[in-house]
C-alpha positions as CSV (number, residue, x, y, z in Angstrom):
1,X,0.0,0.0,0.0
2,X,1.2,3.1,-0.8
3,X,0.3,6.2,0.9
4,X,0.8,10.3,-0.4
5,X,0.8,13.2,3.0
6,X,0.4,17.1,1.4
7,X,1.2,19.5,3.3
8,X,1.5,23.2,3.4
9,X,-1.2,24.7,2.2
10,X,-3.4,27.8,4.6
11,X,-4.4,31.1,3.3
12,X,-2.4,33.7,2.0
13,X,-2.7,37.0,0.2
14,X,-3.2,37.5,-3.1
15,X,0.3,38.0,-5.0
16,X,1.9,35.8,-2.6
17,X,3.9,32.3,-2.3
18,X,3.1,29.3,-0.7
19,X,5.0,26.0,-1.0
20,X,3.5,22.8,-0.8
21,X,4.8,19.0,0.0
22,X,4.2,15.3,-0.8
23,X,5.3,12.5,1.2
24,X,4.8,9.4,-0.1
25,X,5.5,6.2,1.9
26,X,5.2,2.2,1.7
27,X,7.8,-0.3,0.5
28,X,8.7,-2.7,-2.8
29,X,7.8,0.5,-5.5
30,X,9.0,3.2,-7.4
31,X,7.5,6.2,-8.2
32,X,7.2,6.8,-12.3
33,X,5.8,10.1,-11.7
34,X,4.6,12.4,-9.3
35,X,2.1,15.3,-9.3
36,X,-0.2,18.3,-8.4
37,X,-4.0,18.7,-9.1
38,X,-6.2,20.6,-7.7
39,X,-10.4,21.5,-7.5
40,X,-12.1,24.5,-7.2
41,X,-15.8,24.2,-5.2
42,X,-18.5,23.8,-8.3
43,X,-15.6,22.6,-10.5
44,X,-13.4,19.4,-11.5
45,X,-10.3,18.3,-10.7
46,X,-7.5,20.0,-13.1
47,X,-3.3,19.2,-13.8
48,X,-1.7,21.5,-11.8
49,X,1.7,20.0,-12.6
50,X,3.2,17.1,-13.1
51,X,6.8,15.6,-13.7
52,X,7.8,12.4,-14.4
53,X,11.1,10.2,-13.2
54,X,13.0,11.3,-16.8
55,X,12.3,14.8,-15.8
56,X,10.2,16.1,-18.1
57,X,7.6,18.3,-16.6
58,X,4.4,19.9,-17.4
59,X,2.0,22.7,-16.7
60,X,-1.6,24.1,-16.1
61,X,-2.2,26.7,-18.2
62,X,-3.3,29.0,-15.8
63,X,-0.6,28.4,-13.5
64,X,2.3,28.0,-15.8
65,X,5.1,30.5,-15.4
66,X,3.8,31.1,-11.6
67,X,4.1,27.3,-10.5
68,X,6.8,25.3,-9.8
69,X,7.0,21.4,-9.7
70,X,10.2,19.3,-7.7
71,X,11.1,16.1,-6.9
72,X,13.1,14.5,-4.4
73,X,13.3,10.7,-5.3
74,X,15.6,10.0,-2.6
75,X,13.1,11.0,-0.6
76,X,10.3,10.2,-2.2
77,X,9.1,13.9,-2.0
78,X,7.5,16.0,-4.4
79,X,6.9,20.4,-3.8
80,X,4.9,22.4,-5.5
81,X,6.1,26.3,-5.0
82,X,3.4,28.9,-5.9
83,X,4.0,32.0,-6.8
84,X,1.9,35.3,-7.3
85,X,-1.2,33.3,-6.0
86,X,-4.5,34.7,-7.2
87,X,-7.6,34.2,-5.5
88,X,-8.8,32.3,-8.6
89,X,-6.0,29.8,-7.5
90,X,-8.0,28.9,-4.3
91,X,-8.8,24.9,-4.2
92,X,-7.8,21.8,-3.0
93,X,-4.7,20.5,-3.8
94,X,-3.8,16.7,-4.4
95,X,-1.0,15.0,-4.5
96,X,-1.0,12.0,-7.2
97,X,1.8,9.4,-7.9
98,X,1.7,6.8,-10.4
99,X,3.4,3.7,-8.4
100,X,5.3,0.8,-10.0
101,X,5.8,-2.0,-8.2
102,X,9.5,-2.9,-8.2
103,X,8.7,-6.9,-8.5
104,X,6.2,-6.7,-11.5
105,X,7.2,-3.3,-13.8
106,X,3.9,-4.0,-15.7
107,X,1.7,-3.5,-12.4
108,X,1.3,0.3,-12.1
109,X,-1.4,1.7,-10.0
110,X,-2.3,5.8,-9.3
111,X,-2.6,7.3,-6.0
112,X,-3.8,10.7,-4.4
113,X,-3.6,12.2,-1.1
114,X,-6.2,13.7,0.8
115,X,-5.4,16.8,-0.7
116,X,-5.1,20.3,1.2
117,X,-6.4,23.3,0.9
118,X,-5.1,26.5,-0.3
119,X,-7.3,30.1,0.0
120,X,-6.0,33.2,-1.6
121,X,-8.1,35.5,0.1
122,X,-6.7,39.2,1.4
């Protein structure tokens, strides 16, 4: 079993940063890629951003050029820093991992946190 902890998200002003983290935790897999998604109240659940183990890494539009996506492997840790928040950017945020088990390569299975919420609110 795998399990993905965010943290790090509160309110804060508009124009202002935030930084949020990913745990992820449990034994015998390896982490293809790692990412951010987030929902707005009335709304679905969007790509915030999202990077995989090569290292490529993609964007939101909305949030693209304001957003940035890291990884720790090591770790097993993924950020998300947020930059020039707008209240539009007010949601909750999800972790998500696509997990490969390190005995079987062909069995892959996606996770999600509980997902935390950031308000942009002055």
């Amino acid at each position: 079993q795998v399990q993905l902890v965010e943290s790090g998200g509160g309110l804060v002003q508009p124009g202002g940063s935030r930084r949020l983290s990913c745990a992820a935790s449990g034994s015998f897999f390896s982490l293809d890629s790692m990412g951010w998604y987030r929902q707005a109240p009335g709304k679905g659940r969007e790509l915030v951003a999202r990077s995989t183990s090569g290292g490529t890494t993609n964007y939101g539009d909305s949030v693209r050029g304001r957003f940035t996506i890291s990884r720790d492997s090591a770790k097993k840790m993924a950020y998300l820093q947020m930059n020039s928040l707008k209240p539009e950017d007010t949601a909750v945020y999800y972790c998500n991992a696509l997990v490969r088990k390190v005995s079987d390569p062909t069995w892959t299975k996606n996770y999600w946190g509980q997902g935390t919420q950031v308000t942009v609110s002055s």
